[in-house]
DSSP file (Angstrom, degrees, kcal/mol; ACC not computed):
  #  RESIDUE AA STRUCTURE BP1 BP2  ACC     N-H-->O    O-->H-N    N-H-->O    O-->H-N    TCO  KAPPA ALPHA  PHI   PSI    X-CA   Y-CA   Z-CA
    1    1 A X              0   0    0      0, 0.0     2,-0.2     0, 0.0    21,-0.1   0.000 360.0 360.0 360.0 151.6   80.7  -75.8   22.7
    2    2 A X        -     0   0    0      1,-0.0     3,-0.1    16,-0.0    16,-0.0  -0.506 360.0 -97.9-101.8 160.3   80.5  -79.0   20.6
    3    3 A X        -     0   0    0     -2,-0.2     2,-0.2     1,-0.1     9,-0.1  -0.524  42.7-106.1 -64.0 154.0   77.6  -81.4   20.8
    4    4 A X        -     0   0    0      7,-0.3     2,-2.1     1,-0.0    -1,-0.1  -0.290  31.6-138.9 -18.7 110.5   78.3  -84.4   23.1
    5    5 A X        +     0   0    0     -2,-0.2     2,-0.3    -3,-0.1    32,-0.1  -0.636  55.4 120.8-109.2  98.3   79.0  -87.6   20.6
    6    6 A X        -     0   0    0     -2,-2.1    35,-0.2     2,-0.1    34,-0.2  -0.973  62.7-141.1-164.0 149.3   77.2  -90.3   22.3
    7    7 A X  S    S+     0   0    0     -2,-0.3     5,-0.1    33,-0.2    30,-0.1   0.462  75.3 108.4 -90.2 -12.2   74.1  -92.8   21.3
    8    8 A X  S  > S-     0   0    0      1,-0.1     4,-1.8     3,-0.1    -2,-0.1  -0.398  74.6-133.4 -79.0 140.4   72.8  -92.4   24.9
    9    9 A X  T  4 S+     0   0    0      2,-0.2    -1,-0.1     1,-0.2     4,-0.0   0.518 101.7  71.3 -89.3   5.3   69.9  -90.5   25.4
   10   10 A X  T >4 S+     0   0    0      2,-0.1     3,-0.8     3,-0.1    -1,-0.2   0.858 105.4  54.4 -42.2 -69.5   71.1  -88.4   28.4
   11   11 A X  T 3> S+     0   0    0      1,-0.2     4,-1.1     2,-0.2    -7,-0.3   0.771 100.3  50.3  52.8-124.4   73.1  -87.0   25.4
   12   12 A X  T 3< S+     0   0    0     -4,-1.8    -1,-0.2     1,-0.2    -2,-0.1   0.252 107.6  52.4 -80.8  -2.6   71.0  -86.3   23.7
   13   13 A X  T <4 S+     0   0    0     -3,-0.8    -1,-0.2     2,-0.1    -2,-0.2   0.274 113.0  46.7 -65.6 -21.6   69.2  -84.5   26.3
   14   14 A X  T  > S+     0   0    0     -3,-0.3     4,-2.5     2,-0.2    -2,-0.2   0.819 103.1  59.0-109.9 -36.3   72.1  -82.5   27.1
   15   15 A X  H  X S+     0   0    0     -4,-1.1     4,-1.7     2,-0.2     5,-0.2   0.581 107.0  52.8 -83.5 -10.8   73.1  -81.6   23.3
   16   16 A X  H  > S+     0   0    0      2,-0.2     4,-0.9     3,-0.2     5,-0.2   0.621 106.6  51.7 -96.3 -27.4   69.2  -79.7   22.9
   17   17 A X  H  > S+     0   0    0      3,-0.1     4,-1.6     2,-0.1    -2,-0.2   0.910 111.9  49.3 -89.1 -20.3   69.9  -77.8   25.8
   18   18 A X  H  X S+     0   0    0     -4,-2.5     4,-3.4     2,-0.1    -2,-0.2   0.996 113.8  40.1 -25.5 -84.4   73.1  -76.9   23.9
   19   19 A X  H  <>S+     0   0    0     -4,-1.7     5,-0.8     1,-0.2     4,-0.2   0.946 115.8  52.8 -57.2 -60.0   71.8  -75.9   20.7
   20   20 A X  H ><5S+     0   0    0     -4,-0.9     3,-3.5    -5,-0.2    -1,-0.2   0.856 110.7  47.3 -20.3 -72.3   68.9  -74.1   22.4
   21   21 A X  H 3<5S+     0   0    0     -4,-1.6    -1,-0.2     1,-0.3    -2,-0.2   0.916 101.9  66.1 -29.0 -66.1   71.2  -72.0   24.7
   22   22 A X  T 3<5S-     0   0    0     -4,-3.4    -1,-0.3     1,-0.1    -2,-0.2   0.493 127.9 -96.7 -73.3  24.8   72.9  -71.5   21.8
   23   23 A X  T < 5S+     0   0    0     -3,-3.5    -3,-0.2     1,-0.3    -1,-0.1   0.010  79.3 139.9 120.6 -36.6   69.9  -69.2   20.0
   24   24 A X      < -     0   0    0     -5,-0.8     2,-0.4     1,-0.1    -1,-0.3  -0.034  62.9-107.4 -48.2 107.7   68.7  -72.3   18.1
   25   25 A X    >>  -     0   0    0      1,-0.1     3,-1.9     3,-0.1     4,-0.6  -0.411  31.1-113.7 -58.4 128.5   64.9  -72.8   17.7
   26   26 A X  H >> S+     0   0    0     -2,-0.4     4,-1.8     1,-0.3     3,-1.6   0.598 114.3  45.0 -10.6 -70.4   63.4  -75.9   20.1
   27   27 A X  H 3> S+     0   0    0      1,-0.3     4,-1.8     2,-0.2    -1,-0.3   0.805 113.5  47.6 -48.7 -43.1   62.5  -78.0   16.9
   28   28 A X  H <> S+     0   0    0     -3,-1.9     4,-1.3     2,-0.2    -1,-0.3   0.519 107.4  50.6 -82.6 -36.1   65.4  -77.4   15.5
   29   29 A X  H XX>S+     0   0    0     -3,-1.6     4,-1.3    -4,-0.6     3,-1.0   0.898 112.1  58.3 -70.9 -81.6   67.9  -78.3   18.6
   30   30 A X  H >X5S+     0   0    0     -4,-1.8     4,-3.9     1,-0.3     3,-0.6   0.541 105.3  48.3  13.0 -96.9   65.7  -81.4   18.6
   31   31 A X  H 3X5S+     0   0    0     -4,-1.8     4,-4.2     1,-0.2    -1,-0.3   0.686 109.3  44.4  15.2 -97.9   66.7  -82.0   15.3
   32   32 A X  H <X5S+     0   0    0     -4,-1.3     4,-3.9    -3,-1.0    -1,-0.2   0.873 114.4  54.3 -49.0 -55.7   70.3  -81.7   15.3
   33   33 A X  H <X5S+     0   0    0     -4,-1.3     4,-3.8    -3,-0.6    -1,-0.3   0.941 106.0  51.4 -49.9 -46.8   70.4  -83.8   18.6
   34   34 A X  H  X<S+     0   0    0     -4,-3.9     4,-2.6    -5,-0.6    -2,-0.2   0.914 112.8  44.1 -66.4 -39.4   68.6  -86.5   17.1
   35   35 A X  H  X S+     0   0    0     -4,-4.2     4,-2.1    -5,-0.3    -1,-0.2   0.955 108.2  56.1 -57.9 -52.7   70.9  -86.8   14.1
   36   36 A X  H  X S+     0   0    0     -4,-3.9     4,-0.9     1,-0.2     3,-0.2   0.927 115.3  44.9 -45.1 -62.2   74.0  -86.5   16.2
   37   37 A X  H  X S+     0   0    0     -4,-3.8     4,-2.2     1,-0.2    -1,-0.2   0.760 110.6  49.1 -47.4 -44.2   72.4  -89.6   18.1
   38   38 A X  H  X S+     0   0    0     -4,-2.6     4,-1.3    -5,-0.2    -1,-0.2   0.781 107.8  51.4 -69.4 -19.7   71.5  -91.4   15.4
   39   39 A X  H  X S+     0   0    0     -4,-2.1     4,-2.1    -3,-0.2    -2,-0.2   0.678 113.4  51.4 -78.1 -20.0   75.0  -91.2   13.6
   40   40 A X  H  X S+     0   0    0     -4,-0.9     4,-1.5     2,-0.2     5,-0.3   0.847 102.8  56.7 -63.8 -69.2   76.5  -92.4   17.0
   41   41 A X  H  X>S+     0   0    0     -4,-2.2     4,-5.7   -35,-0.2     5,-0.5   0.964 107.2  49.4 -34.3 -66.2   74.2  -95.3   17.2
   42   42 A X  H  X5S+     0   0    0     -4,-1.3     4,-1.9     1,-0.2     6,-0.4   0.991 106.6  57.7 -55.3 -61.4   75.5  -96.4   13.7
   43   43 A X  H  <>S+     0   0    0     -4,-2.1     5,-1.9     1,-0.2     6,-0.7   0.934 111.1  37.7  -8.2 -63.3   78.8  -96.1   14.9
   44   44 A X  H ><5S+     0   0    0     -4,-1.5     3,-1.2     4,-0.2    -1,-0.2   0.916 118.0  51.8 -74.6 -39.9   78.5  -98.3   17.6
   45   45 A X  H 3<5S+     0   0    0     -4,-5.7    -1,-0.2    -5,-0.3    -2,-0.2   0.712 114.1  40.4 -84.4   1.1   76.2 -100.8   15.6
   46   46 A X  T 3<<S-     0   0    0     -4,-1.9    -1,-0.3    -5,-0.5    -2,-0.2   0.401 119.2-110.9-123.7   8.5   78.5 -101.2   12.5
   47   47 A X  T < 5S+     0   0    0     -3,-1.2     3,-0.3    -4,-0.4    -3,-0.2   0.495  88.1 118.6 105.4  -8.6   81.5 -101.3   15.0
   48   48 A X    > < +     0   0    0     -5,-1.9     3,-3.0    -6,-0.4    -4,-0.2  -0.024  19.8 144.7 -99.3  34.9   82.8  -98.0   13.9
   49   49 A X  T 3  S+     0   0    0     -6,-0.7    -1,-0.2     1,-0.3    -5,-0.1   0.898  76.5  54.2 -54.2 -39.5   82.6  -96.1   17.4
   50   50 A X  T 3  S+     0   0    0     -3,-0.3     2,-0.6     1,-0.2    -1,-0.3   0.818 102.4  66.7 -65.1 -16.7   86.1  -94.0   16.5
   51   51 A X    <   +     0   0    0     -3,-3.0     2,-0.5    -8,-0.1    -1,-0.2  -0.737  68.5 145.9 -87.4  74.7   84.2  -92.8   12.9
   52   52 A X        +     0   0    0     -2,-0.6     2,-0.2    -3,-0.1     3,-0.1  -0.991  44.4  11.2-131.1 143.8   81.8  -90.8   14.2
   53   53 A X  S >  S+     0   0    0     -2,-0.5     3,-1.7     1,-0.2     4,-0.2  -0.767 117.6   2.3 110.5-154.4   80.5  -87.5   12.2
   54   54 A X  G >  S+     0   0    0      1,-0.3     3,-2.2    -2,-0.2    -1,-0.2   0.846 121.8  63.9 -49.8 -27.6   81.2  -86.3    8.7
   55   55 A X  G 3  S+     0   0    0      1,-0.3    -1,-0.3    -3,-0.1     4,-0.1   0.740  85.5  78.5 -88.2  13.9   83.2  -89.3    7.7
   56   56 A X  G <  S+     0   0    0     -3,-1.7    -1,-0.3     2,-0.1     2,-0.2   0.595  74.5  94.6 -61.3 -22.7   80.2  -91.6    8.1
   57   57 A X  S <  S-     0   0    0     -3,-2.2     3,-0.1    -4,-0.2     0, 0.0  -0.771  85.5 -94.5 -93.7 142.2   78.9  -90.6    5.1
   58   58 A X        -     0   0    0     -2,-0.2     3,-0.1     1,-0.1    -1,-0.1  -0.182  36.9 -94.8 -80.9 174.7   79.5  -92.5    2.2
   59   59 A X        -     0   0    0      1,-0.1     2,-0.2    -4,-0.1    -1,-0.1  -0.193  49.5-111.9 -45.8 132.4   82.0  -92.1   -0.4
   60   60 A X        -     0   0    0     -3,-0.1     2,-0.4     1,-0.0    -1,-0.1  -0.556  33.6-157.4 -93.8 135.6   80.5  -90.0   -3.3
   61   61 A X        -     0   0    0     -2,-0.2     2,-0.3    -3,-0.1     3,-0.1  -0.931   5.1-138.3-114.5 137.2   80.1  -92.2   -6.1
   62   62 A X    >>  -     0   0    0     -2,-0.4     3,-2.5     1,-0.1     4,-1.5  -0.795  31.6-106.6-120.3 141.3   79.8  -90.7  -10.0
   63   63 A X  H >> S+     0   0    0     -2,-0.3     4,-1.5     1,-0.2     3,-0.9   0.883 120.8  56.2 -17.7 -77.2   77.2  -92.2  -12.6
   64   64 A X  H 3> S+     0   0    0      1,-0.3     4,-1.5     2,-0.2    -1,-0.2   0.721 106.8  47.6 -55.3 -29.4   80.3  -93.9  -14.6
   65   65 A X  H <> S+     0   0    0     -3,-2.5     4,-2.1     2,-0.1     3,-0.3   0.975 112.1  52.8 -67.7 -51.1   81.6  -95.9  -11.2
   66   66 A X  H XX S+     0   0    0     -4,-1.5     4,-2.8    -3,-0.9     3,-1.6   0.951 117.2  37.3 -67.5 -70.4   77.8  -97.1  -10.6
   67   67 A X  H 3< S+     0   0    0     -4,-1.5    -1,-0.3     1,-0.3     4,-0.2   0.672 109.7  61.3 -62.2 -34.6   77.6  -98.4  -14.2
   68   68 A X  H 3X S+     0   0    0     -4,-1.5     4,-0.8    -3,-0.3    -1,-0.3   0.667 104.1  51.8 -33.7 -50.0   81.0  -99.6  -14.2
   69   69 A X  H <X S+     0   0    0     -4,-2.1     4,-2.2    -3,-1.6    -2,-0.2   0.955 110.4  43.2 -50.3 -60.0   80.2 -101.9  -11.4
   70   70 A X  H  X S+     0   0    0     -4,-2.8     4,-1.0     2,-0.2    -1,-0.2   0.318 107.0  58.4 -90.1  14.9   77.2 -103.5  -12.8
   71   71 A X  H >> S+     0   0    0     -4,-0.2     4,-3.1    -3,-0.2     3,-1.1   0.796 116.3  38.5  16.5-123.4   78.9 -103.9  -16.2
   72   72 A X  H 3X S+     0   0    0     -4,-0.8     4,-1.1     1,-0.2    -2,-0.2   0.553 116.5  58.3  -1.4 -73.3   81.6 -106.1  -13.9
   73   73 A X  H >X S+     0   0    0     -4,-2.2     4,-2.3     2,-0.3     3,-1.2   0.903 114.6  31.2 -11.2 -84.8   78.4 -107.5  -11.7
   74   74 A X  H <X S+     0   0    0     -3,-1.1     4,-0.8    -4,-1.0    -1,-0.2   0.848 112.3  64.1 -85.3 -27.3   76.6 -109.1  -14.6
   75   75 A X  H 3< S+     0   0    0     -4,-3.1    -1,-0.3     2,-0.1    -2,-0.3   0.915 117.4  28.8 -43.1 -37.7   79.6 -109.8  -16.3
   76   76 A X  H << S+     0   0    0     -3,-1.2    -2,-0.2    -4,-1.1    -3,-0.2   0.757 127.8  46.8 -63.1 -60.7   80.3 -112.0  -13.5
   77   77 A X  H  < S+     0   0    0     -4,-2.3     2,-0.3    -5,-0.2    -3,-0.2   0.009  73.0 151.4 -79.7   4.8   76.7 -112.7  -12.8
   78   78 A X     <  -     0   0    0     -4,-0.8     4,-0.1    -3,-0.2    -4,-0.0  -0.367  44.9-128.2 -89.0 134.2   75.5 -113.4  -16.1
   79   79 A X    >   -     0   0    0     -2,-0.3     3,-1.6     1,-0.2    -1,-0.1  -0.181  15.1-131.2 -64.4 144.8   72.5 -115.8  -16.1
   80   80 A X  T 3  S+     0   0    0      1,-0.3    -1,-0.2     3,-0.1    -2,-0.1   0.886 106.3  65.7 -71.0 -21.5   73.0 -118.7  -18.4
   81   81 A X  T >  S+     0   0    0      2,-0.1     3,-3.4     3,-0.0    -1,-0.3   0.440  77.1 152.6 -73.2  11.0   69.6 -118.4  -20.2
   82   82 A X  T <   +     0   0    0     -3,-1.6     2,-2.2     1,-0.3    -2,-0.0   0.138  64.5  10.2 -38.2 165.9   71.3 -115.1  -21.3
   83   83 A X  T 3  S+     0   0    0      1,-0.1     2,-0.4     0, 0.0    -1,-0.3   0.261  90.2 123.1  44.2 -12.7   69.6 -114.1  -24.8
   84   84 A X    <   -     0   0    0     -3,-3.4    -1,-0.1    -2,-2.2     5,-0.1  -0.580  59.0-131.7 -80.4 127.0   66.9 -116.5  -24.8
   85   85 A X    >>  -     0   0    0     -2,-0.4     3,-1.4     1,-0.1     4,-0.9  -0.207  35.7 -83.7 -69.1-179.7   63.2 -114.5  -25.1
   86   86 A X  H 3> S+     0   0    0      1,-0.3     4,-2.8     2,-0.2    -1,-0.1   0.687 125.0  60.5 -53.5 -32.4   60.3 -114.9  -23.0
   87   87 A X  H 34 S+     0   0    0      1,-0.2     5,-0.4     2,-0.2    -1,-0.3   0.810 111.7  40.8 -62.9 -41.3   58.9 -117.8  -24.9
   88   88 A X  H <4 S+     0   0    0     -3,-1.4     3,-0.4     3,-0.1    -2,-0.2   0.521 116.4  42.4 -67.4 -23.3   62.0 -119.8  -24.1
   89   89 A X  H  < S+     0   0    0     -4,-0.9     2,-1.0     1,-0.2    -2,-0.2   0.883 127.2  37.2-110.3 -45.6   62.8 -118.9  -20.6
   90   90 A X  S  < S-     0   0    0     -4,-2.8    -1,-0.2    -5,-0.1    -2,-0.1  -0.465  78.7-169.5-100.7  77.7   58.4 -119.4  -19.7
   91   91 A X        -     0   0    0     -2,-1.0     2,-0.5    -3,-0.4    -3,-0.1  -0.240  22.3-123.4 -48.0 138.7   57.5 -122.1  -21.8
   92   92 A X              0   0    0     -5,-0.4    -1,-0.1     1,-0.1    -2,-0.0  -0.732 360.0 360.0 -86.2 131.4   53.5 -122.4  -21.9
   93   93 A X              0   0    0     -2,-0.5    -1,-0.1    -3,-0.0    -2,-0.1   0.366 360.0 360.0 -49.4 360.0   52.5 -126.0  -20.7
């Protein structure tokens, strides 16, 4: 039977006597329940209440996107004092 997909802690009550039932050690129902609940929660609190489960997790991102971004980022971003050393950007008084 599939766990209950709800933030409520009735629930999340209901989905450990699930898991249990189904062979599942105590800690372990626990577990599962508490995750189920917390992904539920997020749902609701980012607005997203019909995305709930696996597609909640984000989009897998590869080394070359990441770097790609912040490339783009400080391209964008780039502070004006760009190149100047330490001596220049904290003159001593």
């Amino acid at each position: 039977m599939p766990l209950i997909q709800s933030a409520s802690n009735e629930a999340r009550s209901e989905n450990v006597g699930q898991e249990v039932a189904a062979g599942k050690p105590p800690a372990q129902a626990a577990a599962i329940a508490y995750s189920t609940q917390r992904a539920n929660q997020d749902a609701v609190d980012f607005g997203r209440a019909d995305e709930v489960g696996p597609s909640m997790l984000p989009p897998v991102v590869t080394a070359a996107e990441v770097a790609a971004r912040n490339r783009r980022f400080w391209g964008e971003n780039a502070p004006s004092n760009q190149g100047l050393g330490p001596d220049e950007l904290f003159p001593k008084d």
